[in-house]
N, CA, C, O and CB atoms as a CASP TS submission, in Angstrom:
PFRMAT TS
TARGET T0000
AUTHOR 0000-0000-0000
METHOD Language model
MODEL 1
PARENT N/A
ATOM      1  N   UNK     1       0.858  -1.170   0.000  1.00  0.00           N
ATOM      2  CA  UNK     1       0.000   0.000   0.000  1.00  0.00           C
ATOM      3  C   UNK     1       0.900   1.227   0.000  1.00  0.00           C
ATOM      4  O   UNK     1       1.597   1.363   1.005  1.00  0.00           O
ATOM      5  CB  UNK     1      -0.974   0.001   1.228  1.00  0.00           C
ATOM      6  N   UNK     2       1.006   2.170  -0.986  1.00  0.00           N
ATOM      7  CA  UNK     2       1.809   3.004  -0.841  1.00  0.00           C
ATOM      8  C   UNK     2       1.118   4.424  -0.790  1.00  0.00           C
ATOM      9  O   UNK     2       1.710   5.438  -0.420  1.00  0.00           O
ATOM     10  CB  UNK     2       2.736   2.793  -1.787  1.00  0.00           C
ATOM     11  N   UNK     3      -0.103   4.390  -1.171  1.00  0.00           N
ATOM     12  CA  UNK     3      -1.215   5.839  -0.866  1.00  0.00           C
ATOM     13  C   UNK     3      -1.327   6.071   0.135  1.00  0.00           C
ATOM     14  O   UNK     3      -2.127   5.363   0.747  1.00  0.00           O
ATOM     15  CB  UNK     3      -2.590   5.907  -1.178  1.00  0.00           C
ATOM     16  N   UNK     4      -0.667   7.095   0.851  1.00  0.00           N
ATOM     17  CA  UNK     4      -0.747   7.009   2.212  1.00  0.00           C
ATOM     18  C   UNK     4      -2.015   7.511   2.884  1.00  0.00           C
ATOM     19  O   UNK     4      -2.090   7.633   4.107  1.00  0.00           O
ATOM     20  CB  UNK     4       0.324   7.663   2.707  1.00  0.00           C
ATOM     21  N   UNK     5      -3.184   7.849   1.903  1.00  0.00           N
ATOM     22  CA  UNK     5      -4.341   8.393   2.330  1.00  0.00           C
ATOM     23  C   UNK     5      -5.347   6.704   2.972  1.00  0.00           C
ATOM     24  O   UNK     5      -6.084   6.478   3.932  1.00  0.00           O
ATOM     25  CB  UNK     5      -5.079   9.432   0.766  1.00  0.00           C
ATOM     26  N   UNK     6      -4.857   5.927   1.885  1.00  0.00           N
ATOM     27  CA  UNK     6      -5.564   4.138   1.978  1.00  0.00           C
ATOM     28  C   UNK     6      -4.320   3.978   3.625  1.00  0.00           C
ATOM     29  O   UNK     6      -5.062   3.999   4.607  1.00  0.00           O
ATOM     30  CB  UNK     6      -4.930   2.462  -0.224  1.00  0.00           C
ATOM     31  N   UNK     7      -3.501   3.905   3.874  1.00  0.00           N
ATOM     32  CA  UNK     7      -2.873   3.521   4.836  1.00  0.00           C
ATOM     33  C   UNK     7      -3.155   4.227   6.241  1.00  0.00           C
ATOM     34  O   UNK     7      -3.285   3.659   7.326  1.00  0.00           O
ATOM     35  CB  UNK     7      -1.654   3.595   4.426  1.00  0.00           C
ATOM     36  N   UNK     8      -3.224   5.681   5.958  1.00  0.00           N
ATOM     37  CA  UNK     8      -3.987   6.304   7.503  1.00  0.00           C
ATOM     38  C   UNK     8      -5.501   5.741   7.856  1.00  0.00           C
ATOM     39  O   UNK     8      -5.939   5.623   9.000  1.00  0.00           O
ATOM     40  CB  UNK     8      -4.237   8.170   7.389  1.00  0.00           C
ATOM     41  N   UNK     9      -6.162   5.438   6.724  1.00  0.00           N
ATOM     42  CA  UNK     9      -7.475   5.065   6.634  1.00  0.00           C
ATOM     43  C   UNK     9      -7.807   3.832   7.443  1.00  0.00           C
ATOM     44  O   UNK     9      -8.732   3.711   8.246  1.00  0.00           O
ATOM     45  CB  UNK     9      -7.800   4.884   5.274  1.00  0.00           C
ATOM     46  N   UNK    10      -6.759   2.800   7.048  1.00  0.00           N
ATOM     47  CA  UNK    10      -6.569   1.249   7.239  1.00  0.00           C
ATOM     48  C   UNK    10      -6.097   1.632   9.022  1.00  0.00           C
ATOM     49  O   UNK    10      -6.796   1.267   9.968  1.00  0.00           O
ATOM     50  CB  UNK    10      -5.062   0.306   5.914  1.00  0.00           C
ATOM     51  N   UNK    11      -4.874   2.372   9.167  1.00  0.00           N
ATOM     52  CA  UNK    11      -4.464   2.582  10.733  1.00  0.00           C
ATOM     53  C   UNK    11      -5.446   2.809  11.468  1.00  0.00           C
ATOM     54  O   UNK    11      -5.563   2.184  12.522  1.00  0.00           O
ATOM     55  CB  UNK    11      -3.583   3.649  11.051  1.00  0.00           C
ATOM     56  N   UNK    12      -6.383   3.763  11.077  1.00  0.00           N
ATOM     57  CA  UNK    12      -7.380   4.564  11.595  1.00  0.00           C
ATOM     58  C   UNK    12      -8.400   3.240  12.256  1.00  0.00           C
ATOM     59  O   UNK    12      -8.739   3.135  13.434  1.00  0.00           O
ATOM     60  CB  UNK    12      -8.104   5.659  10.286  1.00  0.00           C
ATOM     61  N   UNK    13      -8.718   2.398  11.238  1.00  0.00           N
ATOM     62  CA  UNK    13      -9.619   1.235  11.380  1.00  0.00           C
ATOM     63  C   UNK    13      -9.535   0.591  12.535  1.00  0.00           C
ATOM     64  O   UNK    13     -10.275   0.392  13.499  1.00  0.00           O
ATOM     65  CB  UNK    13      -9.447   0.309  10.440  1.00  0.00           C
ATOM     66  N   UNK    14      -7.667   0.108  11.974  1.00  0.00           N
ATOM     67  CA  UNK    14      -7.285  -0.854  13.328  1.00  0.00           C
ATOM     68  C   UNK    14      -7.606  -0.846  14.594  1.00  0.00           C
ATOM     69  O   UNK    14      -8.234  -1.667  15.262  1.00  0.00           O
ATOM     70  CB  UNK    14      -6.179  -0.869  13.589  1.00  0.00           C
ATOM     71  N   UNK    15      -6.835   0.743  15.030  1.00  0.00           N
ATOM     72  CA  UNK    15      -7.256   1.264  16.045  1.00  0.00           C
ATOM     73  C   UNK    15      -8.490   1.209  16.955  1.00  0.00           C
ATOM     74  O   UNK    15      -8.746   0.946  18.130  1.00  0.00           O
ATOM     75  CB  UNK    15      -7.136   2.096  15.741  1.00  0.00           C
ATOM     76  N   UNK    16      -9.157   1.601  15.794  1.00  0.00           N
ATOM     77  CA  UNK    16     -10.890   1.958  16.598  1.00  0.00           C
ATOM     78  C   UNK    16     -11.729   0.649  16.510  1.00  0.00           C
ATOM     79  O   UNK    16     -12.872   0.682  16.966  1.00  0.00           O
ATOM     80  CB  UNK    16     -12.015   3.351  15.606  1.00  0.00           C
ATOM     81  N   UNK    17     -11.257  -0.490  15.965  1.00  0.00           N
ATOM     82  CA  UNK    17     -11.945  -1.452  15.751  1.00  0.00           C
ATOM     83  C   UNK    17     -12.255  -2.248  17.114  1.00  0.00           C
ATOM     84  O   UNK    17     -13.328  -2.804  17.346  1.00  0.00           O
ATOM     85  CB  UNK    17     -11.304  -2.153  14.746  1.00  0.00           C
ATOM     86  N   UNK    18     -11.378  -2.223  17.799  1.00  0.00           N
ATOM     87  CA  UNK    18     -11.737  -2.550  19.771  1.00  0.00           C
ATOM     88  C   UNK    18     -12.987  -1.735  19.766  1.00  0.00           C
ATOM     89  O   UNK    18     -14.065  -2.271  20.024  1.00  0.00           O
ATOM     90  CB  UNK    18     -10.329  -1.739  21.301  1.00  0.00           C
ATOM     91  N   UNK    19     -12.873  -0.175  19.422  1.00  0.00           N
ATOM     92  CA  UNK    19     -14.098  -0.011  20.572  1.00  0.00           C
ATOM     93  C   UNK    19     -13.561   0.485  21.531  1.00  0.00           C
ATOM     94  O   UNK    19     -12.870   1.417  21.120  1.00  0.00           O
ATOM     95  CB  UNK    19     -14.843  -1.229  21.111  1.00  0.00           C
ATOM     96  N   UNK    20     -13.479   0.372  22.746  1.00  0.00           N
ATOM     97  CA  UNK    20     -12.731   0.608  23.693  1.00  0.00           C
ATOM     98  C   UNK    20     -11.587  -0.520  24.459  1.00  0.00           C
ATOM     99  O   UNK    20     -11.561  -1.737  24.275  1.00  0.00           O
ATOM    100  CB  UNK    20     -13.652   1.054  24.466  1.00  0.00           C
ATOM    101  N   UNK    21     -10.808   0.170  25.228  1.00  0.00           N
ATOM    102  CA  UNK    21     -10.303  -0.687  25.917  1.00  0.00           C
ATOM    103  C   UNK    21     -10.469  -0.166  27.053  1.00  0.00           C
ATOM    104  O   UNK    21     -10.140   0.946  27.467  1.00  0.00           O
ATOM    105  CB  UNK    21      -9.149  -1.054  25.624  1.00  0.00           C
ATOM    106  N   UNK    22     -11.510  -1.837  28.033  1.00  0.00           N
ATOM    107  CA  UNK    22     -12.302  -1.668  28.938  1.00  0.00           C
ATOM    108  C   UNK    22     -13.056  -0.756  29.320  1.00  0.00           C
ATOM    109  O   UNK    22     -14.259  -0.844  29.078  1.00  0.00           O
ATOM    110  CB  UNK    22     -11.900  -1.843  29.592  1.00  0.00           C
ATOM    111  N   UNK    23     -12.732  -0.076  29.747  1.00  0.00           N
ATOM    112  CA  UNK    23     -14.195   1.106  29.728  1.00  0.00           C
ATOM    113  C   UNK    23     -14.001   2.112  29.049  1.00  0.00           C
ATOM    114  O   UNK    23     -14.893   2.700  28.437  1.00  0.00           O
ATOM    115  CB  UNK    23     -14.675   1.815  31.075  1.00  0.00           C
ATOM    116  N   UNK    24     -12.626   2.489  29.073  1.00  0.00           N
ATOM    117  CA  UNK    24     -12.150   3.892  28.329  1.00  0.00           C
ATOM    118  C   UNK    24     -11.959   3.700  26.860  1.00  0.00           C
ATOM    119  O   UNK    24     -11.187   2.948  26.265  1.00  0.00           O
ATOM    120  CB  UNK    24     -10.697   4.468  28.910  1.00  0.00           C
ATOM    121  N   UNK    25     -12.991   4.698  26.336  1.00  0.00           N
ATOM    122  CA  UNK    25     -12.704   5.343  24.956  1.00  0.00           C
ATOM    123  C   UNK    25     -11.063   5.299  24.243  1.00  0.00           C
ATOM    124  O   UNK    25     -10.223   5.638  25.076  1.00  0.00           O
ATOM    125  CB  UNK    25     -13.125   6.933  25.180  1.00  0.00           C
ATOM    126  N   UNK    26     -10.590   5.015  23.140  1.00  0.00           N
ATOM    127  CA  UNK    26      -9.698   5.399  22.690  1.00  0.00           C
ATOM    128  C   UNK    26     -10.390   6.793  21.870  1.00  0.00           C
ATOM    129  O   UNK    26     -11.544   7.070  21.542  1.00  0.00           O
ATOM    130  CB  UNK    26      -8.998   4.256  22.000  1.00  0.00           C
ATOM    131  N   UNK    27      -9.220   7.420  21.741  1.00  0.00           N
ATOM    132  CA  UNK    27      -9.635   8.584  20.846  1.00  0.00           C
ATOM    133  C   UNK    27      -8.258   9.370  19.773  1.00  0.00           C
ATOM    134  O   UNK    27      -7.257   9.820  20.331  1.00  0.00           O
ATOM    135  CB  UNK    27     -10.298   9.798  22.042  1.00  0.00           C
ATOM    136  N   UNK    28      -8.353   9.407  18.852  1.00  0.00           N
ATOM    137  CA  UNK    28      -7.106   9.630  18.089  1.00  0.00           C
ATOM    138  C   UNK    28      -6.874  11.041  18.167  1.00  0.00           C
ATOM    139  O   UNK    28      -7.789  11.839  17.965  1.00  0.00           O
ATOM    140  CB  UNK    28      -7.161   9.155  16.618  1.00  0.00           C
ATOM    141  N   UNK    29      -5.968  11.319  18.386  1.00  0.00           N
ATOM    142  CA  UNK    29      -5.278  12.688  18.098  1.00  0.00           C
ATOM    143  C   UNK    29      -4.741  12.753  16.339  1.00  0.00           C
ATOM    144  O   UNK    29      -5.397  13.266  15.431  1.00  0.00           O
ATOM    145  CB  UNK    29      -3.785  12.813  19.287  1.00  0.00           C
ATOM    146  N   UNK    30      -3.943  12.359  16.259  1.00  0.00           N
ATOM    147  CA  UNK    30      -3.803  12.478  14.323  1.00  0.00           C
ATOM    148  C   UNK    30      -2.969  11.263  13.824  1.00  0.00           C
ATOM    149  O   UNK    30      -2.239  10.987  14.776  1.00  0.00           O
ATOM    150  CB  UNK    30      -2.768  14.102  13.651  1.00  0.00           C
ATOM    151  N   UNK    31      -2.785  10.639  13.086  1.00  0.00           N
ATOM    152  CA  UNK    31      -2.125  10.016  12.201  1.00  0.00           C
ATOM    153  C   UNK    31      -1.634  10.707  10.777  1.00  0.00           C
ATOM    154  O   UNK    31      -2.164  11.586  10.098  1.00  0.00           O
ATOM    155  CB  UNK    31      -2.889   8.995  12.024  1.00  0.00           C
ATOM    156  N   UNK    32      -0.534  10.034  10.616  1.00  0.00           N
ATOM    157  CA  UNK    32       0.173  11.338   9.631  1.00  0.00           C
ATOM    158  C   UNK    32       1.349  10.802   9.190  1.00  0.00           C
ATOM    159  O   UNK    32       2.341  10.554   9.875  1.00  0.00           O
ATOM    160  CB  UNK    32       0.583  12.861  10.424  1.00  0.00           C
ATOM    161  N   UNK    33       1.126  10.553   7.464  1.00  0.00           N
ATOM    162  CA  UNK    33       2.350   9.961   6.693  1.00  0.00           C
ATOM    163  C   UNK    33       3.422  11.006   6.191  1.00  0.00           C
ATOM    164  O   UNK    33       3.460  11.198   4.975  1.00  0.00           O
ATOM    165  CB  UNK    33       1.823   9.183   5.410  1.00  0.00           C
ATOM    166  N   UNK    34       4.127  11.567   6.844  1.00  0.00           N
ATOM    167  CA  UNK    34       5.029  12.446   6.283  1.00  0.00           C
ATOM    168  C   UNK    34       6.743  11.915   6.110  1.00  0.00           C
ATOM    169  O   UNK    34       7.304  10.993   6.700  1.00  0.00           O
ATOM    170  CB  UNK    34       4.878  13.701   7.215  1.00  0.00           C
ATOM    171  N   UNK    35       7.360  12.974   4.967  1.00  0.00           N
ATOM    172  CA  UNK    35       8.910  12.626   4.774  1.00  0.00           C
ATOM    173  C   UNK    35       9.397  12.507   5.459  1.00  0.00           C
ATOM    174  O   UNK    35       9.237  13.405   6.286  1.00  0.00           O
ATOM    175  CB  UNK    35       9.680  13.166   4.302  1.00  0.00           C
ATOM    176  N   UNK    36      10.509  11.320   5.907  1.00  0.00           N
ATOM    177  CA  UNK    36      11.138  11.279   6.901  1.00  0.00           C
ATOM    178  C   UNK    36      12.172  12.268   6.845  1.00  0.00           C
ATOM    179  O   UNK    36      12.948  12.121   7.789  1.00  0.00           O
ATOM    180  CB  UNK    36      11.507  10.102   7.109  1.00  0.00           C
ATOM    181  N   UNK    37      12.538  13.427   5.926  1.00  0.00           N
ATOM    182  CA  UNK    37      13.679  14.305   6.124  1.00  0.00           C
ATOM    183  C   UNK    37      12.872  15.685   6.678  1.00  0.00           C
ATOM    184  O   UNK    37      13.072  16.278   7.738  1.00  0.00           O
ATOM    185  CB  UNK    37      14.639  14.519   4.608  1.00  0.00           C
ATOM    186  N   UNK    38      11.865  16.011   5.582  1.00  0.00           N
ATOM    187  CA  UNK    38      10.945  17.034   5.932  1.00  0.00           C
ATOM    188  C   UNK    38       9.984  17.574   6.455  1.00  0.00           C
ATOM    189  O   UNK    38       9.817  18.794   6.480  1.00  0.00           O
ATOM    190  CB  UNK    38      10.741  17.239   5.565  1.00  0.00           C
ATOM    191  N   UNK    39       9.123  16.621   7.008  1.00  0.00           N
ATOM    192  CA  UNK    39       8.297  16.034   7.789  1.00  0.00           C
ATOM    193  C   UNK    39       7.153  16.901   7.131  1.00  0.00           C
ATOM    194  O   UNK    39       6.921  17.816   7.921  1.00  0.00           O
ATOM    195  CB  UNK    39       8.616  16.069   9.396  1.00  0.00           C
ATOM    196  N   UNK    40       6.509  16.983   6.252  1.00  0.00           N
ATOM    197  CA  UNK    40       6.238  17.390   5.417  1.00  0.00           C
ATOM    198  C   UNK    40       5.208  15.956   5.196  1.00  0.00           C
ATOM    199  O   UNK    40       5.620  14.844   5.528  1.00  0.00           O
ATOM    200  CB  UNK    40       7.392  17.930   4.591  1.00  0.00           C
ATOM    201  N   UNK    41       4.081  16.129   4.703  1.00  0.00           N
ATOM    202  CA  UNK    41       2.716  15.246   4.830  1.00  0.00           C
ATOM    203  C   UNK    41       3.138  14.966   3.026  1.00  0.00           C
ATOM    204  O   UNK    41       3.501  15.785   2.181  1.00  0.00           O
ATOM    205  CB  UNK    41       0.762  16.299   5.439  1.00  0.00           C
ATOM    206  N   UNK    42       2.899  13.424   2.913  1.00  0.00           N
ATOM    207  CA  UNK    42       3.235  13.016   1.626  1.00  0.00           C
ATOM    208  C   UNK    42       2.157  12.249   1.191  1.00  0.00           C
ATOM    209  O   UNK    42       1.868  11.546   2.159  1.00  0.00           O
ATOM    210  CB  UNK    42       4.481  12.305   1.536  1.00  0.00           C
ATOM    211  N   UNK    43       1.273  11.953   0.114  1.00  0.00           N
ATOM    212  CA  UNK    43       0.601  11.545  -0.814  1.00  0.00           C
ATOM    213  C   UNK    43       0.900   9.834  -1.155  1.00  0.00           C
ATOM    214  O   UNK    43       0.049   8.948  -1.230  1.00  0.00           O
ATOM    215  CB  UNK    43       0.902  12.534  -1.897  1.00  0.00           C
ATOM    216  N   UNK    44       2.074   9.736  -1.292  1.00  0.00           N
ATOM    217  CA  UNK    44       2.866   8.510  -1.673  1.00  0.00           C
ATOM    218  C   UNK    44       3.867   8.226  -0.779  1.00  0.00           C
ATOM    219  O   UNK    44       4.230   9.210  -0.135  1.00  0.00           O
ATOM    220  CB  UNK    44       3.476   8.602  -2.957  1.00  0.00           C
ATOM    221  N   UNK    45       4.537   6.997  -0.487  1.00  0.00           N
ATOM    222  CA  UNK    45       5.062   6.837  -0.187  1.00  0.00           C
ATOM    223  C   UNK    45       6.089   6.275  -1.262  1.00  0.00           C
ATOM    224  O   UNK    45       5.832   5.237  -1.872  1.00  0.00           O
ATOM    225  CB  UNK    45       4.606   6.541   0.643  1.00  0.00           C
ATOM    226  N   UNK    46       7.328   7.034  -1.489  1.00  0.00           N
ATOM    227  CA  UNK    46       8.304   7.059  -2.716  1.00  0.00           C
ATOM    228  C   UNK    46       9.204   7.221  -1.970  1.00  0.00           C
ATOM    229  O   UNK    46      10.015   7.390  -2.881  1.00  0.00           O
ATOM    230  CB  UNK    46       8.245   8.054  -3.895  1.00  0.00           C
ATOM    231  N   UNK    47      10.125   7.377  -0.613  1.00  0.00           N
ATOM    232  CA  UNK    47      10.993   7.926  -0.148  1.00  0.00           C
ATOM    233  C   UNK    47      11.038   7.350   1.684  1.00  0.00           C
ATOM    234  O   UNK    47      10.037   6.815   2.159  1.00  0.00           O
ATOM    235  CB  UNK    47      10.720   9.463  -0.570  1.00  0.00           C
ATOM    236  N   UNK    48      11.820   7.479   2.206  1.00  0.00           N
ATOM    237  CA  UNK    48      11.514   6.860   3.778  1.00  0.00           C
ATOM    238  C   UNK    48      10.417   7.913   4.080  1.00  0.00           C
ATOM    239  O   UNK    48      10.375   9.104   3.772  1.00  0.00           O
ATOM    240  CB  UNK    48      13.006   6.888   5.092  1.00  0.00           C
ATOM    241  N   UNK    49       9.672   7.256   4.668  1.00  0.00           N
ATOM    242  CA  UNK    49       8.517   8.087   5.229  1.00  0.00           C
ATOM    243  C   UNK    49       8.027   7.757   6.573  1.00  0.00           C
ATOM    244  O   UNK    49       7.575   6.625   6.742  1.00  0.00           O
ATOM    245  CB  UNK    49       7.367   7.993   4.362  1.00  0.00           C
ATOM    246  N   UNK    50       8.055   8.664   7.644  1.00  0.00           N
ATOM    247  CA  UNK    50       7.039   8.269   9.210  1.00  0.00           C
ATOM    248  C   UNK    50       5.788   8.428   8.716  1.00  0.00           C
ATOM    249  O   UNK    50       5.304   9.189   7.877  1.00  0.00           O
ATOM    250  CB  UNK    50       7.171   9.393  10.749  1.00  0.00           C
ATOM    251  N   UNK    51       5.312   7.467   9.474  1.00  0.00           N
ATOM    252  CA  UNK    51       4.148   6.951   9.825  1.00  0.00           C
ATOM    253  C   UNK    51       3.861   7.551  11.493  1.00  0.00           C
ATOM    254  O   UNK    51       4.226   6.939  12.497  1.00  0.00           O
ATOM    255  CB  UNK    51       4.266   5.261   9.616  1.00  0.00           C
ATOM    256  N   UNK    52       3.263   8.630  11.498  1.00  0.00           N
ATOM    257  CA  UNK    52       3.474   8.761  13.171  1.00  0.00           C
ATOM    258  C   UNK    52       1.710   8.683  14.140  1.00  0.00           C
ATOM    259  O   UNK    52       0.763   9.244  13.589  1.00  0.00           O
ATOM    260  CB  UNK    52       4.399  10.717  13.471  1.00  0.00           C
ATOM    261  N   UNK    53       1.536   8.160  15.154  1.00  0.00           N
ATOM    262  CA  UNK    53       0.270   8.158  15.606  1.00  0.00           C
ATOM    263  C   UNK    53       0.204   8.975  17.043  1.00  0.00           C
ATOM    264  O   UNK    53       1.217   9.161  17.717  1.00  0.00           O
ATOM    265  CB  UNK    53      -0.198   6.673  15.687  1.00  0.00           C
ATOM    266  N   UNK    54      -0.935   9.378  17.380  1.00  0.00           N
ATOM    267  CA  UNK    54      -0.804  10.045  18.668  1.00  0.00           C
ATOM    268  C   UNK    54      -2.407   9.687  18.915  1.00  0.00           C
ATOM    269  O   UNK    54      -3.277  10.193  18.207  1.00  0.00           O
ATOM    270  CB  UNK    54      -0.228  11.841  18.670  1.00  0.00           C
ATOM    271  N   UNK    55      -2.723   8.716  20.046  1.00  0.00           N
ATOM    272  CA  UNK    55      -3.878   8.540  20.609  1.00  0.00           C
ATOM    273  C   UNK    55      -4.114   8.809  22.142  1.00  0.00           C
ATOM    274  O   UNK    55      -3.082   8.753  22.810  1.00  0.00           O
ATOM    275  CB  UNK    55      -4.161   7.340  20.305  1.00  0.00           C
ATOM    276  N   UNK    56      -5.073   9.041  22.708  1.00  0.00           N
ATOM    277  CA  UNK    56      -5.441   8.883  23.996  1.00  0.00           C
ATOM    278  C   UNK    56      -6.285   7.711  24.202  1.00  0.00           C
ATOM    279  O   UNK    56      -6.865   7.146  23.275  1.00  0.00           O
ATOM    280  CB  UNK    56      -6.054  10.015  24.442  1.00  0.00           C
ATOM    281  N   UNK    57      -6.368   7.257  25.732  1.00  0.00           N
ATOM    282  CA  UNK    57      -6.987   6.445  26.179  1.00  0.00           C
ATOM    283  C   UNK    57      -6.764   6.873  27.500  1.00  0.00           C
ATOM    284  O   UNK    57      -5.646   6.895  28.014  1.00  0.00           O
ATOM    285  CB  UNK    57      -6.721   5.218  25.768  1.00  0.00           C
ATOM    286  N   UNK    58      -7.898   7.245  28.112  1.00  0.00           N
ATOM    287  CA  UNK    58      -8.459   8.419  29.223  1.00  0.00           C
ATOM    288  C   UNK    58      -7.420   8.751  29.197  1.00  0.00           C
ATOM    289  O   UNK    58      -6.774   8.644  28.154  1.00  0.00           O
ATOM    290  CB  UNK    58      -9.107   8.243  30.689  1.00  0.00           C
ATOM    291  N   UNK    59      -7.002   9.155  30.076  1.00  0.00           N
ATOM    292  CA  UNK    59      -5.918  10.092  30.588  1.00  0.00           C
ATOM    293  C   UNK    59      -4.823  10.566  29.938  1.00  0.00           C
ATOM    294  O   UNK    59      -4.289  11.635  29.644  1.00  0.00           O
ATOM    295  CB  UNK    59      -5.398   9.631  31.530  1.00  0.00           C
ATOM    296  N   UNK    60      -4.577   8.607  29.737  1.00  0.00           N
ATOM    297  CA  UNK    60      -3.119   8.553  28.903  1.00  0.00           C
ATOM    298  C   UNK    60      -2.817   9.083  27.755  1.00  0.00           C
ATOM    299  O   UNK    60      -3.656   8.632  26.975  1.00  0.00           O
ATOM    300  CB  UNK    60      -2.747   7.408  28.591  1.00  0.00           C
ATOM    301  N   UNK    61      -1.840  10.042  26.974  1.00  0.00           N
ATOM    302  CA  UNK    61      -1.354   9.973  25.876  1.00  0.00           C
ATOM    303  C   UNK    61      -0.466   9.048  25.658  1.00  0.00           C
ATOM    304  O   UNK    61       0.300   8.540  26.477  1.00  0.00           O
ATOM    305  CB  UNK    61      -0.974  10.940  25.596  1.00  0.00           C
ATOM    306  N   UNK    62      -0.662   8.662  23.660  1.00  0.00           N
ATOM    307  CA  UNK    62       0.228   7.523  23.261  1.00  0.00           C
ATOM    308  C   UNK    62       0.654   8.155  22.286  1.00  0.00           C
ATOM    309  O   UNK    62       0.085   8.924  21.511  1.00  0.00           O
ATOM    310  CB  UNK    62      -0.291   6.129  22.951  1.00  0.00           C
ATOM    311  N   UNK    63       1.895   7.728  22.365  1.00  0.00           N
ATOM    312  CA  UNK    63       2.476   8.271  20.850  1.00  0.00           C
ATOM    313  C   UNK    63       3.366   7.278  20.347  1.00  0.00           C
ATOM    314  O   UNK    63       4.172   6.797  21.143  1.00  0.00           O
ATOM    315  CB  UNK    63       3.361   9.733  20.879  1.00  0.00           C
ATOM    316  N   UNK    64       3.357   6.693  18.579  1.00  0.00           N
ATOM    317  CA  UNK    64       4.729   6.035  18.501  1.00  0.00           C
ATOM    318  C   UNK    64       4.724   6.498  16.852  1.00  0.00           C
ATOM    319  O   UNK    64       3.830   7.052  16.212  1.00  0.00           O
ATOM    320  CB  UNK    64       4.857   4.091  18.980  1.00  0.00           C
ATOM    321  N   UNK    65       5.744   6.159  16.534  1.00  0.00           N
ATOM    322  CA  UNK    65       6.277   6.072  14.781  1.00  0.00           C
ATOM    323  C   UNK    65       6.570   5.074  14.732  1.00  0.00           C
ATOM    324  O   UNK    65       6.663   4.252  15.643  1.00  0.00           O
ATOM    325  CB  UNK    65       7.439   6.847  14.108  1.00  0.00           C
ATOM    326  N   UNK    66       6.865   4.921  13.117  1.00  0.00           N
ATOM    327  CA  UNK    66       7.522   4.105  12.850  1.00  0.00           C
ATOM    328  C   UNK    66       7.758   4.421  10.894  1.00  0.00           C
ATOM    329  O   UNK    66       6.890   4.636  10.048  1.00  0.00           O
ATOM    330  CB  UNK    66       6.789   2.758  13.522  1.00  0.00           C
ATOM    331  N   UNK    67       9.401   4.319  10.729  1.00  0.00           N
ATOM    332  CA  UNK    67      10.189   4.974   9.518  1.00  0.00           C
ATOM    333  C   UNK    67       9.491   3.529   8.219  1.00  0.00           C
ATOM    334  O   UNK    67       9.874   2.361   8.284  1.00  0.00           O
ATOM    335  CB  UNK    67      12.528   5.039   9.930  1.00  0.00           C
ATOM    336  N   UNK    68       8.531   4.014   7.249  1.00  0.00           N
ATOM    337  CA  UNK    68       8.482   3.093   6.525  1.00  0.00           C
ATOM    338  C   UNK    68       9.424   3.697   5.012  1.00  0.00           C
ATOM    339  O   UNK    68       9.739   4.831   4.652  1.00  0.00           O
ATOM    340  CB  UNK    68       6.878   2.685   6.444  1.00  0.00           C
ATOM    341  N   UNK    69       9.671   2.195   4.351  1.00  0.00           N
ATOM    342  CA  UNK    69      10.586   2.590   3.092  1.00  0.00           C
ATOM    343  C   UNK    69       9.623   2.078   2.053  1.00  0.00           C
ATOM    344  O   UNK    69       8.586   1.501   2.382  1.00  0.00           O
ATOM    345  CB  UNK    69      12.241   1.831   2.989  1.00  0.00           C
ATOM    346  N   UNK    70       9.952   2.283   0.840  1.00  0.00           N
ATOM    347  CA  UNK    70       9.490   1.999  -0.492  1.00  0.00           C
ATOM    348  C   UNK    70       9.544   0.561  -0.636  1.00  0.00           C
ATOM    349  O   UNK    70       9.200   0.033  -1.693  1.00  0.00           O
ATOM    350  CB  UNK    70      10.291   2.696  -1.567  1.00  0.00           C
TER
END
């Protein structure tokens, strides 16, 4: 999958597909395929690119990346 609009879409899914965990809501803050040099929001993935997520679950903030390649 290299459209990174189909890939936030698909993340997006994963995520919310629990529902919750146990009582608490997850709730997304943003997902976001950008250049890994420029960080700069990319269309394609043609170049190393983060993948970065930022969710809550009550209280907690989560955050992780991860550098995908072509």
């Amino acid at each position: 999958m290299r459209q990174t609009n189909r890939l936030v879409t698909a993340v997006q899914g994963v995520l919310l597909e629990g529902g919750t965990l146990g009582q608490m809501p997850l709730v997304i803050d943003y997902i976001a395929a950008v250049d890994a040099a420029t960080l700069k929001n990319v269309q394609v993935i043609s170049a190393p690119t983060v993948l970065a997520v930022a969710a809550r679950v009550g209280n907690t903030r989560l955050i992780d990346n991860v550098v995908l390649t072509p």
